[in-house]
C-alpha positions as a LaTeX table, in Angstrom:
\begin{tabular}{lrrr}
\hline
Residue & $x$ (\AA) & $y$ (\AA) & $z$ (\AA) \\
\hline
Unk1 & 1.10 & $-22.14$ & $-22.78$ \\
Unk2 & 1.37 & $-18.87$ & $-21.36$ \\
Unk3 & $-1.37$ & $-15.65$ & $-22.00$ \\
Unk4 & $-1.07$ & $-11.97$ & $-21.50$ \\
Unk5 & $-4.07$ & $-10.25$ & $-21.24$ \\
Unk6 & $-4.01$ & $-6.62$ & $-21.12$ \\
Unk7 & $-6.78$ & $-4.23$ & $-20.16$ \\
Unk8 & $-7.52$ & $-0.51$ & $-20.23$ \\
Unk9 & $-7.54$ & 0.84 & $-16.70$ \\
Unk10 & $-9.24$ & 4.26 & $-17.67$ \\
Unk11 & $-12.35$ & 3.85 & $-16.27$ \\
Unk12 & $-14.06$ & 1.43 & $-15.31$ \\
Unk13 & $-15.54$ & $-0.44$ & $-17.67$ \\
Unk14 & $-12.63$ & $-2.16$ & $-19.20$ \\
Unk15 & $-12.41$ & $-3.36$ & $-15.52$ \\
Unk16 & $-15.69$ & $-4.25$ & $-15.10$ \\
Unk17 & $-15.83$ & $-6.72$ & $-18.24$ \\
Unk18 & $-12.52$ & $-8.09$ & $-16.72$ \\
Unk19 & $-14.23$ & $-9.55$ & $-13.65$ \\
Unk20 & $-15.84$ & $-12.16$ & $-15.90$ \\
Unk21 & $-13.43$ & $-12.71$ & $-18.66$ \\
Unk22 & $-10.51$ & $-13.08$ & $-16.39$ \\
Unk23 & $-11.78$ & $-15.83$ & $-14.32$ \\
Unk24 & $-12.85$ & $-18.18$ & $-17.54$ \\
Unk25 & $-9.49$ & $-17.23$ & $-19.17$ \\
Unk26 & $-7.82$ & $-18.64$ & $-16.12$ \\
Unk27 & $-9.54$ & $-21.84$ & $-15.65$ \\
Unk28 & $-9.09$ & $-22.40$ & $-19.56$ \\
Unk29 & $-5.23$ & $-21.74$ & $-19.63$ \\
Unk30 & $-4.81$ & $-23.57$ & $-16.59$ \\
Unk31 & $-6.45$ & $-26.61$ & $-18.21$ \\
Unk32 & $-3.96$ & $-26.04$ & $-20.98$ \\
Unk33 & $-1.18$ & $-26.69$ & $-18.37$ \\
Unk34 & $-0.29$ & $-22.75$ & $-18.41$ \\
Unk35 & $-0.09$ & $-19.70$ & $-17.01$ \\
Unk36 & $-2.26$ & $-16.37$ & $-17.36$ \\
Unk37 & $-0.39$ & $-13.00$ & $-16.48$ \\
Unk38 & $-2.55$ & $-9.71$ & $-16.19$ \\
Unk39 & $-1.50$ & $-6.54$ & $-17.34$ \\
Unk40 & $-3.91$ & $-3.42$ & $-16.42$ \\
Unk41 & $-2.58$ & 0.57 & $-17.28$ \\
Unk42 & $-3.40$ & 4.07 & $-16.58$ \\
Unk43 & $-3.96$ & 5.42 & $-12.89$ \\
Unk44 & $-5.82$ & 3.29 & $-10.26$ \\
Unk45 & $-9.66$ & 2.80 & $-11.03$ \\
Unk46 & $-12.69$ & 2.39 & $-8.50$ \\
Unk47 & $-13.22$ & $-1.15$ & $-9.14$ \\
Unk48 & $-11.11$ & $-3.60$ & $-7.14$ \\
Unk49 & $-9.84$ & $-6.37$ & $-8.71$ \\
Unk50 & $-10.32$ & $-9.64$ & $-7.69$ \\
Unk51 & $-7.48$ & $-11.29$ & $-9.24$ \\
Unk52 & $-3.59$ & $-10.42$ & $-9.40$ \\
Unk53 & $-2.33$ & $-7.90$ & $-11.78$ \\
Unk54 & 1.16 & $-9.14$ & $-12.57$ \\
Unk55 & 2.42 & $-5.63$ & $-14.42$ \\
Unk56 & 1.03 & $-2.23$ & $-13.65$ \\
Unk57 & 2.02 & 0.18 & $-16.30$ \\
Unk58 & 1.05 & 4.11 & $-16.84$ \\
Unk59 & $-0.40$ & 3.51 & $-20.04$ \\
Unk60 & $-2.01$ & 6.39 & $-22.25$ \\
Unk61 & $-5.48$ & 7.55 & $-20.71$ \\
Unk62 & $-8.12$ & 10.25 & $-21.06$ \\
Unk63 & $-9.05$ & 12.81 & $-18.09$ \\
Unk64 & $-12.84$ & 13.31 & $-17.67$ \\
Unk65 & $-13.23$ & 17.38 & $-17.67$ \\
Unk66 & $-16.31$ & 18.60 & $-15.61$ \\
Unk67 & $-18.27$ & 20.18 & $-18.53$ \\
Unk68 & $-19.51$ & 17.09 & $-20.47$ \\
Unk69 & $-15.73$ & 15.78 & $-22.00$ \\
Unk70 & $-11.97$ & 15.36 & $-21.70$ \\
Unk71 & $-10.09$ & 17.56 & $-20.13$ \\
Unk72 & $-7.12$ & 17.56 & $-23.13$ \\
Unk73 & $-4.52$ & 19.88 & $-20.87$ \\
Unk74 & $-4.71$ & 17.72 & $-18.14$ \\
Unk75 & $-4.59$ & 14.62 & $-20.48$ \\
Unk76 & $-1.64$ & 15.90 & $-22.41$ \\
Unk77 & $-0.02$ & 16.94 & $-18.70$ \\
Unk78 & $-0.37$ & 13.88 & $-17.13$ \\
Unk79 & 1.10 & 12.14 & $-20.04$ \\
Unk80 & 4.47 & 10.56 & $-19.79$ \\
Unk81 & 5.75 & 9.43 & $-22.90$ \\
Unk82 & 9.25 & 8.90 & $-21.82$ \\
Unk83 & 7.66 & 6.33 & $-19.30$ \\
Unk84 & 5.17 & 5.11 & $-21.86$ \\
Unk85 & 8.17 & 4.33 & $-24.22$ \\
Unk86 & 9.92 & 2.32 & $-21.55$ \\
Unk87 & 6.74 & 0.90 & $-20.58$ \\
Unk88 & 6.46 & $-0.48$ & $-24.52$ \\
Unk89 & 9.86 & $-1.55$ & $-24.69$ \\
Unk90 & 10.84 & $-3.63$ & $-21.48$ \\
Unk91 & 7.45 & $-5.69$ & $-21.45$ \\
Unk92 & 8.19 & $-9.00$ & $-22.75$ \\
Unk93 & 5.51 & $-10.02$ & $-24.89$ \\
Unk94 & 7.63 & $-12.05$ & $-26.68$ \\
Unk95 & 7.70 & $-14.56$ & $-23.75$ \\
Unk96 & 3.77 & $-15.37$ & $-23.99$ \\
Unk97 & 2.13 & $-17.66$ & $-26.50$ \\
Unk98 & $-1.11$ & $-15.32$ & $-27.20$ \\
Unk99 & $-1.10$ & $-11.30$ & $-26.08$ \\
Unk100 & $-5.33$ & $-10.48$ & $-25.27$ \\
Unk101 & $-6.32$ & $-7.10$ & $-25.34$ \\
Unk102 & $-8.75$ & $-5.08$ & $-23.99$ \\
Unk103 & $-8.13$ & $-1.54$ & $-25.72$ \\
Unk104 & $-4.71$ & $-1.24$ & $-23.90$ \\
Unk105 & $-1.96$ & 0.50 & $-25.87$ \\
Unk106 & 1.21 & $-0.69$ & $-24.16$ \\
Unk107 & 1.09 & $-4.41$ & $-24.98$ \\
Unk108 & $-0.45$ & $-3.07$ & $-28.21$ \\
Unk109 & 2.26 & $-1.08$ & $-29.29$ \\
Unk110 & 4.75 & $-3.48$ & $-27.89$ \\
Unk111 & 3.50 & $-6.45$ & $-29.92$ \\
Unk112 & 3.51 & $-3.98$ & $-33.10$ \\
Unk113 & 7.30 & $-3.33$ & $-32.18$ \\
Unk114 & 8.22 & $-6.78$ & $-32.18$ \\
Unk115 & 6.40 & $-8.38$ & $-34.80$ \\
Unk116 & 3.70 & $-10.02$ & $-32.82$ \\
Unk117 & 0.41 & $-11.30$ & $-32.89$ \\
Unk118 & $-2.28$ & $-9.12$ & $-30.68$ \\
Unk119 & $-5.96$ & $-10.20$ & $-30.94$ \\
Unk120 & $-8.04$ & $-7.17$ & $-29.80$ \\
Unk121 & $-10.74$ & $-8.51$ & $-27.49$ \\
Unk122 & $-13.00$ & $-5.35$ & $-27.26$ \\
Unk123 & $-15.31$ & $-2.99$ & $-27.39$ \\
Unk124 & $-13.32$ & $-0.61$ & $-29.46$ \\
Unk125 & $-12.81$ & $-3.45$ & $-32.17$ \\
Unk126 & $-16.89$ & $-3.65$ & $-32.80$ \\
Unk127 & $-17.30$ & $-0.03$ & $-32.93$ \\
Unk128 & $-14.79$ & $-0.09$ & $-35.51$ \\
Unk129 & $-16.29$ & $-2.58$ & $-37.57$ \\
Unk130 & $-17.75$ & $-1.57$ & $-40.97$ \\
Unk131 & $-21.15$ & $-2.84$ & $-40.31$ \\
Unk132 & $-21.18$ & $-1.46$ & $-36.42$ \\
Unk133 & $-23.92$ & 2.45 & $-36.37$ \\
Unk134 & $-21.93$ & 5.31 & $-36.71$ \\
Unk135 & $-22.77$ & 8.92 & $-35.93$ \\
Unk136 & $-24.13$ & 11.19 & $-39.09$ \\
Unk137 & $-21.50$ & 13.71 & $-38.96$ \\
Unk138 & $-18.23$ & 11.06 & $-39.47$ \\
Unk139 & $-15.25$ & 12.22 & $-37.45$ \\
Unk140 & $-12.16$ & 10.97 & $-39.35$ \\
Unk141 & $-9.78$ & 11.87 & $-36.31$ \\
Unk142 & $-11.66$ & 10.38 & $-33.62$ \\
Unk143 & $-12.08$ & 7.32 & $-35.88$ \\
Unk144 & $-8.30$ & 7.24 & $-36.62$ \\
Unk145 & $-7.22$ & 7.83 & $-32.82$ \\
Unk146 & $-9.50$ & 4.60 & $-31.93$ \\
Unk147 & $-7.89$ & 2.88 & $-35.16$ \\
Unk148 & $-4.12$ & 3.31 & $-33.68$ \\
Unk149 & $-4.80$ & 3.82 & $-30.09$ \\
Unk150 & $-4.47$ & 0.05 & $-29.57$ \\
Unk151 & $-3.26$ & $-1.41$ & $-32.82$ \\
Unk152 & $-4.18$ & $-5.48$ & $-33.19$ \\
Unk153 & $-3.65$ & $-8.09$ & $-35.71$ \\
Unk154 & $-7.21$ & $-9.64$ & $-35.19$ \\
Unk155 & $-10.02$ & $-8.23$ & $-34.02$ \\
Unk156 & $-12.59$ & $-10.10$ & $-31.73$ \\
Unk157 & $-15.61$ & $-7.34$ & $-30.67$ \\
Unk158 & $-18.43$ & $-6.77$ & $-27.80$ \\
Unk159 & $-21.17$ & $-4.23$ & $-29.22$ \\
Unk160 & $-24.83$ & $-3.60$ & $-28.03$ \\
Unk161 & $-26.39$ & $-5.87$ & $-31.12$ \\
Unk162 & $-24.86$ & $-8.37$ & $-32.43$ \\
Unk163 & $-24.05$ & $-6.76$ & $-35.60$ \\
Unk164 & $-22.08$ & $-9.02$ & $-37.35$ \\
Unk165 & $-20.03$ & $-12.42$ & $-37.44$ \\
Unk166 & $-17.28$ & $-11.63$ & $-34.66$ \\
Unk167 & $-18.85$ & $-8.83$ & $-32.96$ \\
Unk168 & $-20.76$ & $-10.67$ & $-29.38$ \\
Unk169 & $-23.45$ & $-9.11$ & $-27.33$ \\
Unk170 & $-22.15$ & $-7.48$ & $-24.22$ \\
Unk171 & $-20.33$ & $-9.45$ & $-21.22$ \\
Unk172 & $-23.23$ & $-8.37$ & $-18.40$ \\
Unk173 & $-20.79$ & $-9.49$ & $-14.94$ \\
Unk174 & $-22.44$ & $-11.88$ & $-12.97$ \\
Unk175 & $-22.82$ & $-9.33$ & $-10.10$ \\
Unk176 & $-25.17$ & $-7.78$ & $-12.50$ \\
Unk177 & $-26.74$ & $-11.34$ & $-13.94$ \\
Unk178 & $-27.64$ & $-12.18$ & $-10.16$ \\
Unk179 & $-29.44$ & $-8.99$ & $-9.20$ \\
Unk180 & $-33.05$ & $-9.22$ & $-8.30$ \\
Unk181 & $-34.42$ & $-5.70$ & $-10.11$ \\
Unk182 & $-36.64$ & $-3.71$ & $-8.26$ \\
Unk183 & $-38.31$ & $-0.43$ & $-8.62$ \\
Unk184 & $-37.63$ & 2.18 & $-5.65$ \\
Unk185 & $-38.34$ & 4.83 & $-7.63$ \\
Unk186 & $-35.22$ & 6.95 & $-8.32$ \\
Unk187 & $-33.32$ & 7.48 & $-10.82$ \\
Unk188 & $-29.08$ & 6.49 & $-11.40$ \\
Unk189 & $-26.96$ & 8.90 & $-12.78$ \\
Unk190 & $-23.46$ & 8.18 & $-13.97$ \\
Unk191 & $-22.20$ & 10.69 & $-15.97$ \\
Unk192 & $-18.02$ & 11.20 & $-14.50$ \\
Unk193 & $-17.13$ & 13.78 & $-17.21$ \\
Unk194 & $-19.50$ & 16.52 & $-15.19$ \\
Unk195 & $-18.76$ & 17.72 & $-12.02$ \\
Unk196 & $-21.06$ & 17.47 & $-8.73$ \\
Unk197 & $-22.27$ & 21.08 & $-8.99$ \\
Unk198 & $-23.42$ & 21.19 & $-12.37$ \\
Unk199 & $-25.22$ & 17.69 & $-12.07$ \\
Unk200 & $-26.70$ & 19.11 & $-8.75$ \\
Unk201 & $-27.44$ & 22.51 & $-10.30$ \\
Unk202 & $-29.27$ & 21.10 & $-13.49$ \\
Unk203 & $-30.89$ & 17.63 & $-12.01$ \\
Unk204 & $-32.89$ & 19.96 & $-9.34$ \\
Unk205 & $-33.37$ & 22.22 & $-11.98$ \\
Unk206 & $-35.29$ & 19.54 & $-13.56$ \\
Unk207 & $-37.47$ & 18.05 & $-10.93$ \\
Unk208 & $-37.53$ & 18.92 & $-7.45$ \\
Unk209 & $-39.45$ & 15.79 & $-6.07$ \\
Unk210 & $-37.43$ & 12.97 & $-8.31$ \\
Unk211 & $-34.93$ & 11.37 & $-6.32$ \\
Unk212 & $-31.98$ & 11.08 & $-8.13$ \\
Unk213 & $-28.45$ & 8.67 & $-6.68$ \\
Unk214 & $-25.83$ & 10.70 & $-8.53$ \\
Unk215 & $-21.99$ & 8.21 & $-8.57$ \\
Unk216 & $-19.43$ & 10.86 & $-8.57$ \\
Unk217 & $-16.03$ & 10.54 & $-9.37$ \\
Unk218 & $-15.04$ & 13.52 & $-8.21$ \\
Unk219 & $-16.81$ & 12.58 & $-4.24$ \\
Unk220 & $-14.86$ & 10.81 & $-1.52$ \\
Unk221 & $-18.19$ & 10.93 & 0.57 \\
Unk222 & $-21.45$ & 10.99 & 0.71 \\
Unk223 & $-23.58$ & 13.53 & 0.29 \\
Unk224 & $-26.87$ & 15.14 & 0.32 \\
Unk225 & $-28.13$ & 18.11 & $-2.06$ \\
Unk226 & $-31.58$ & 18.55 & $-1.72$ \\
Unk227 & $-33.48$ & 15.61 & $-3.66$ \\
Unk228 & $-30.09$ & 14.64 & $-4.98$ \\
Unk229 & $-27.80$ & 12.54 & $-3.47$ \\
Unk230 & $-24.30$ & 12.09 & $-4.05$ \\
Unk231 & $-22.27$ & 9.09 & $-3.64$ \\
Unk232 & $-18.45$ & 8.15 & $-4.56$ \\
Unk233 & $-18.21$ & 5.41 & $-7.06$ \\
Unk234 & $-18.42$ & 1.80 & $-5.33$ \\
Unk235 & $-19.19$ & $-1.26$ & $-7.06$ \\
Unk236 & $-21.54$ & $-2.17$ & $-4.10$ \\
Unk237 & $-23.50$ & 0.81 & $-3.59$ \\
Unk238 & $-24.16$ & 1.62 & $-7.12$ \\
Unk239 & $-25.08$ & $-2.16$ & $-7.76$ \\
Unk240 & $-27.70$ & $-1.49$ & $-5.07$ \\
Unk241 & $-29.06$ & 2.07 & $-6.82$ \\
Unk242 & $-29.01$ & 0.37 & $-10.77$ \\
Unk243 & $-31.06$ & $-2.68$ & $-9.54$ \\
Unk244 & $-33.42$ & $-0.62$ & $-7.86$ \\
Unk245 & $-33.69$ & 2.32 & $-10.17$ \\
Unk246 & $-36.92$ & 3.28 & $-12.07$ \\
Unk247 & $-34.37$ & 4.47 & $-14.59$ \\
Unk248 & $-30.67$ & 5.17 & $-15.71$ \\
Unk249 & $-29.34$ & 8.69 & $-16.85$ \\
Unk250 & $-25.27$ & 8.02 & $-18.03$ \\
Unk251 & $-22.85$ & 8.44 & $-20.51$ \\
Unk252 & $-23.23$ & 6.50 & $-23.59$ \\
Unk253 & $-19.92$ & 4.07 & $-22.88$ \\
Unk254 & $-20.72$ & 0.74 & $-23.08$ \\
Unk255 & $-21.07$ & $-0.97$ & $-20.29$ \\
Unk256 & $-23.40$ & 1.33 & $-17.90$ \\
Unk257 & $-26.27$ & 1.26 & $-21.06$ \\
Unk258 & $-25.46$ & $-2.47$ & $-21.43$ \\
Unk259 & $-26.33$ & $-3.53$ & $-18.00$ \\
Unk260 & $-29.24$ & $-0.96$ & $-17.27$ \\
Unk261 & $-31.11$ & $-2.43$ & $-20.79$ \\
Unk262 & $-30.14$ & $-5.83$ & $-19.55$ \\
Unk263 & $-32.50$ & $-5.28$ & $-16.27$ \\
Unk264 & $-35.06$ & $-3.40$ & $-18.07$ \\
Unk265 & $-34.24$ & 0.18 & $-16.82$ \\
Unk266 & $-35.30$ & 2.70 & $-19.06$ \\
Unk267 & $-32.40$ & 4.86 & $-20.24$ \\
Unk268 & $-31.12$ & 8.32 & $-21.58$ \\
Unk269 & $-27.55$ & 8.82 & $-22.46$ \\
Unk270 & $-25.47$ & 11.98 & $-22.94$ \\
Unk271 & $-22.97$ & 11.10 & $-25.08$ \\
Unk272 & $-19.12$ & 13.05 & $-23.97$ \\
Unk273 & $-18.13$ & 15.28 & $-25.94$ \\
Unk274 & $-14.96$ & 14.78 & $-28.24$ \\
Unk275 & $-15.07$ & 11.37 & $-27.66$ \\
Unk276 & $-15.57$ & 9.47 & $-31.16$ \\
Unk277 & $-16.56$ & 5.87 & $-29.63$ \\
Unk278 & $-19.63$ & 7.35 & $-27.04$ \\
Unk279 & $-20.91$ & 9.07 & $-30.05$ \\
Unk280 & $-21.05$ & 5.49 & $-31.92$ \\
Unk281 & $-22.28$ & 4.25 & $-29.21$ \\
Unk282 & $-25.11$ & 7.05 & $-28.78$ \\
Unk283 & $-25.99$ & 6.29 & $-32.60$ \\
Unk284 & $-26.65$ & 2.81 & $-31.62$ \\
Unk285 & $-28.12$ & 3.27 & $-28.51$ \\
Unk286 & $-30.76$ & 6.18 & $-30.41$ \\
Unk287 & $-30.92$ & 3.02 & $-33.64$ \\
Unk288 & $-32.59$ & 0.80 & $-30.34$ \\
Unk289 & $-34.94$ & 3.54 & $-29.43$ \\
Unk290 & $-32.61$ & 4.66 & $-26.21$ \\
Unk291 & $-33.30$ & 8.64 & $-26.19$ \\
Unk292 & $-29.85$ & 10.91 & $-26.85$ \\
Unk293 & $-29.28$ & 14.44 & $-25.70$ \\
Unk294 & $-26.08$ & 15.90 & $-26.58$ \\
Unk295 & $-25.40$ & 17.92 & $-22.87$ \\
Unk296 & $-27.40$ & 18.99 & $-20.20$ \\
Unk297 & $-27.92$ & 22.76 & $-21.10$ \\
Unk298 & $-31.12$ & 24.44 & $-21.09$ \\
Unk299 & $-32.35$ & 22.89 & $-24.60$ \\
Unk300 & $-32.29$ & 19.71 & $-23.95$ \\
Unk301 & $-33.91$ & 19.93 & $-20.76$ \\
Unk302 & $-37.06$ & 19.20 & $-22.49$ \\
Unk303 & $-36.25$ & 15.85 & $-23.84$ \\
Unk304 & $-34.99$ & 15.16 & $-20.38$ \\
Unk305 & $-38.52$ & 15.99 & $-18.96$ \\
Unk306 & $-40.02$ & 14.12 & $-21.27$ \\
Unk307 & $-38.15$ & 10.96 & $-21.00$ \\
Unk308 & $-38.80$ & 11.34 & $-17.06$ \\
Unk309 & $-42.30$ & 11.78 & $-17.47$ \\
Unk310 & $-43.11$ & 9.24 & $-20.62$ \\
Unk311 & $-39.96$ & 6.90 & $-20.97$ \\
Unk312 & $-40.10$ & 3.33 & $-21.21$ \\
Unk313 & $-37.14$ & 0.57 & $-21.04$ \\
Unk314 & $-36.24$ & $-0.71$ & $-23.86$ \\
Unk315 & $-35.18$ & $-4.72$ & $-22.44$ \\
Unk316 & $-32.53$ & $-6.89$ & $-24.59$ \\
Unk317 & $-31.86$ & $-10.15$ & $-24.33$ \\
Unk318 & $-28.09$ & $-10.69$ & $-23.34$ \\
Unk319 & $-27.76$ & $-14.37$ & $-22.87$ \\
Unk320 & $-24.57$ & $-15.30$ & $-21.12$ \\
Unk321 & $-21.49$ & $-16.07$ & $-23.83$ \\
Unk322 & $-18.80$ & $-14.87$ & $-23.06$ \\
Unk323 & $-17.47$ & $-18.58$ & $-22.44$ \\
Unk324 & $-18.43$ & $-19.40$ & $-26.11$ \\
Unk325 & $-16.65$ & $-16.21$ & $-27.40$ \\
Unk326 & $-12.92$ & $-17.21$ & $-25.40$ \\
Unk327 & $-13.43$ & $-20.95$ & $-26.65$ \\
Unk328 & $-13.62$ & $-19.53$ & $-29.84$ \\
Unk329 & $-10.81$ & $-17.22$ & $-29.86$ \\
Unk330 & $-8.40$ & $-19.79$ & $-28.60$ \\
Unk331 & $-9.57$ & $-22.44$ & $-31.13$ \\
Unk332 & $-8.64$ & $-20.17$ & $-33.76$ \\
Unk333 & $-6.04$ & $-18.31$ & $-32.26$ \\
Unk334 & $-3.75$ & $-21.16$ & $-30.68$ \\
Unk335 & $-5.54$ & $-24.36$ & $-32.23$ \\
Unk336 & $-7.31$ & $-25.68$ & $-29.17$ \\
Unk337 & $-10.21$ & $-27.25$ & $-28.32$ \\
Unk338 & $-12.86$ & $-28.20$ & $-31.00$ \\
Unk339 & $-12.96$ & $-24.88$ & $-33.46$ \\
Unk340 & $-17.19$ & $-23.97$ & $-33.69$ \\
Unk341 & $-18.57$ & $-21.78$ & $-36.52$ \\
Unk342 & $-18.52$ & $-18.04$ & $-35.56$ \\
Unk343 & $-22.39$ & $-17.95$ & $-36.04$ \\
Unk344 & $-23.01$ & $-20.81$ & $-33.73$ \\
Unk345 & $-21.26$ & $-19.30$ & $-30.58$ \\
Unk346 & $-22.30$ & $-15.21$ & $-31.49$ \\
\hline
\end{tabular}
């Protein structure tokens, strides 16, 4: 019984969700007398990984600009699809019993070119999902890129509400499940597709006497600007600055929101531009009572001051299933263990 699973390296919260789920998949295969292989593309992220990473491929990522998006030249630079076509074609899915897969588009595409099976466990595949919020303006080719970005055969989904039979409330990492929250006082800010000067420029601009811990990117060290202070992304310090935050000012991926709502921060998200799935999640998020603002220019600097003044966390109850959720997909995926009803386990 051997596995693939396959994650999205852009970023880091593909990554992050893989500190749990690899760990359970492994002691679950293992029981099954077999063998889990990891397979993680695009360039190196923040996070490190805990486990081994038996193929490490260039995959097909996104470049956060420094104005609120992607930066599409550098994307489209940066892109190899020579390699990515090699990439597809000499991974040998066909020698694993079950392909996982976490958004990534090389094991995706290389199941698709040899007829087989790829269950999508993801994100992506609840956003997708008829009954998951969308945005009120629909964007048919940001809907269709996500579509055939990662192609899959079933569909298995993490989304902020459980909207659905199939689709789970987020995997919170037990790094985050463990943390004591406190209130210090400042606020968090994680928002990688702006650069440090703009983020300096327009969080002073907004208050000179909050104190706001701003993860960079773009930083290698730390720094200090005034009432704002800049750190490089580490898993350890900005654990330390989201459990003690009095609240959370990110993008609206998944994973950041997830975990400050699961500690009770209160939260404001600024969606990227050009990037279909932040502004599902941003209609979701806004659905919860989660303030949006679509960039950090002058207009919306009001909302900001208001949420910063008058905000208030909006808590959710994650409960811990992400257990439940693998049992499940290998019941019904390889016909092991004792198959429970969807409804039971999500």
């Amino acid at each position: 019984m051997n596995i693939l699973y396959a994650i999205q390296g852009t970023g880091n919260g593909h990554l992050m969700r893989a500190l749990d789920v690899v760990p359970l998949l492994q002691r679950r295969v293992a029981a099954l007398g077999g063998q889990l292989d990891v397979l993680v593309s695009g360039p190196p992220g923040d996070l490190p990984l805990p486990f081994a990473v038996r193929y490490r491929v260039g995959g097909m990522g996104f470049l956060f600009g420094k104005k609120g998006g992607i930066n599409f030249v550098k994307t489209f630079r940066q892109f190899n699809s020579a390699g990515f076509v090699h990439d597809i074609r000499r991974l040998p899915v066909e020698r694993y019993d079950l392909v996982i897969n976490d958004f990534e588009p090389v094991s995706a595409w290389a199941c698709r070119l040899r007829h087989r099976p790829c269950v999508a466990l993801s994100h992506q595949s609840a956003v997708l999902h008829p009954a998951a919020p969308r945005p009120a303006e629909e964007d048919h080719a940001g809907r269709a890129v996500l579509r055939h970005y990662a192609p899959s055969t079933v569909q298995y989904g993490f989304h902020f509400q459980a909207y659905a039979p199939g689709i789970a409330t987020p995997v919170i990492r037990r790094q985050v499940r463990e943390l004591a929250p406190t209130n210090a006082g400042h606020y968090t800010v994680y928002l990688p597709a702006f650069d440090e000067a703009t983020l300096v420029e327009r969080l002073r601009y907004l208050s000179r006497t909050v104190r706001w811990e701003v993860f960079s990117k773009h930083s290698t060290q730390p720094a200090e600007r005034g009432n704002v202070r800049i750190w490089p992304v580490s898993g350890g310090d900005f654990l330390r600055s989201l459990a003690s935050a009095h609240g959370v000012l990110c993008g609206a991926g998944f994973e950041t929101p997830a975990e400050a709502l699961f500690l009770g921060k209160k939260l404001l998200v600024v969606p990227m531009k050009q990037q279909y799935e932040q502004q599902c999640n941003a209609a979701a998020l806004a659905a919860m009572g989660v303030p949006v603002v679509r960039s950090l220019k002058d207009k919306h600097l009001p909302r900001l001051d208001e949420w910063l003044h008058h905000g208030q966390p909006v808590p959710m109850h994650y409960p811990d299933r992400t257990g439940a959720v693998l049992d499940q997909l290998l019941a019904e995926q390889l016909g092991v263990g004792k198959p429970r009803a969807v409804a039971q386990l999500l």
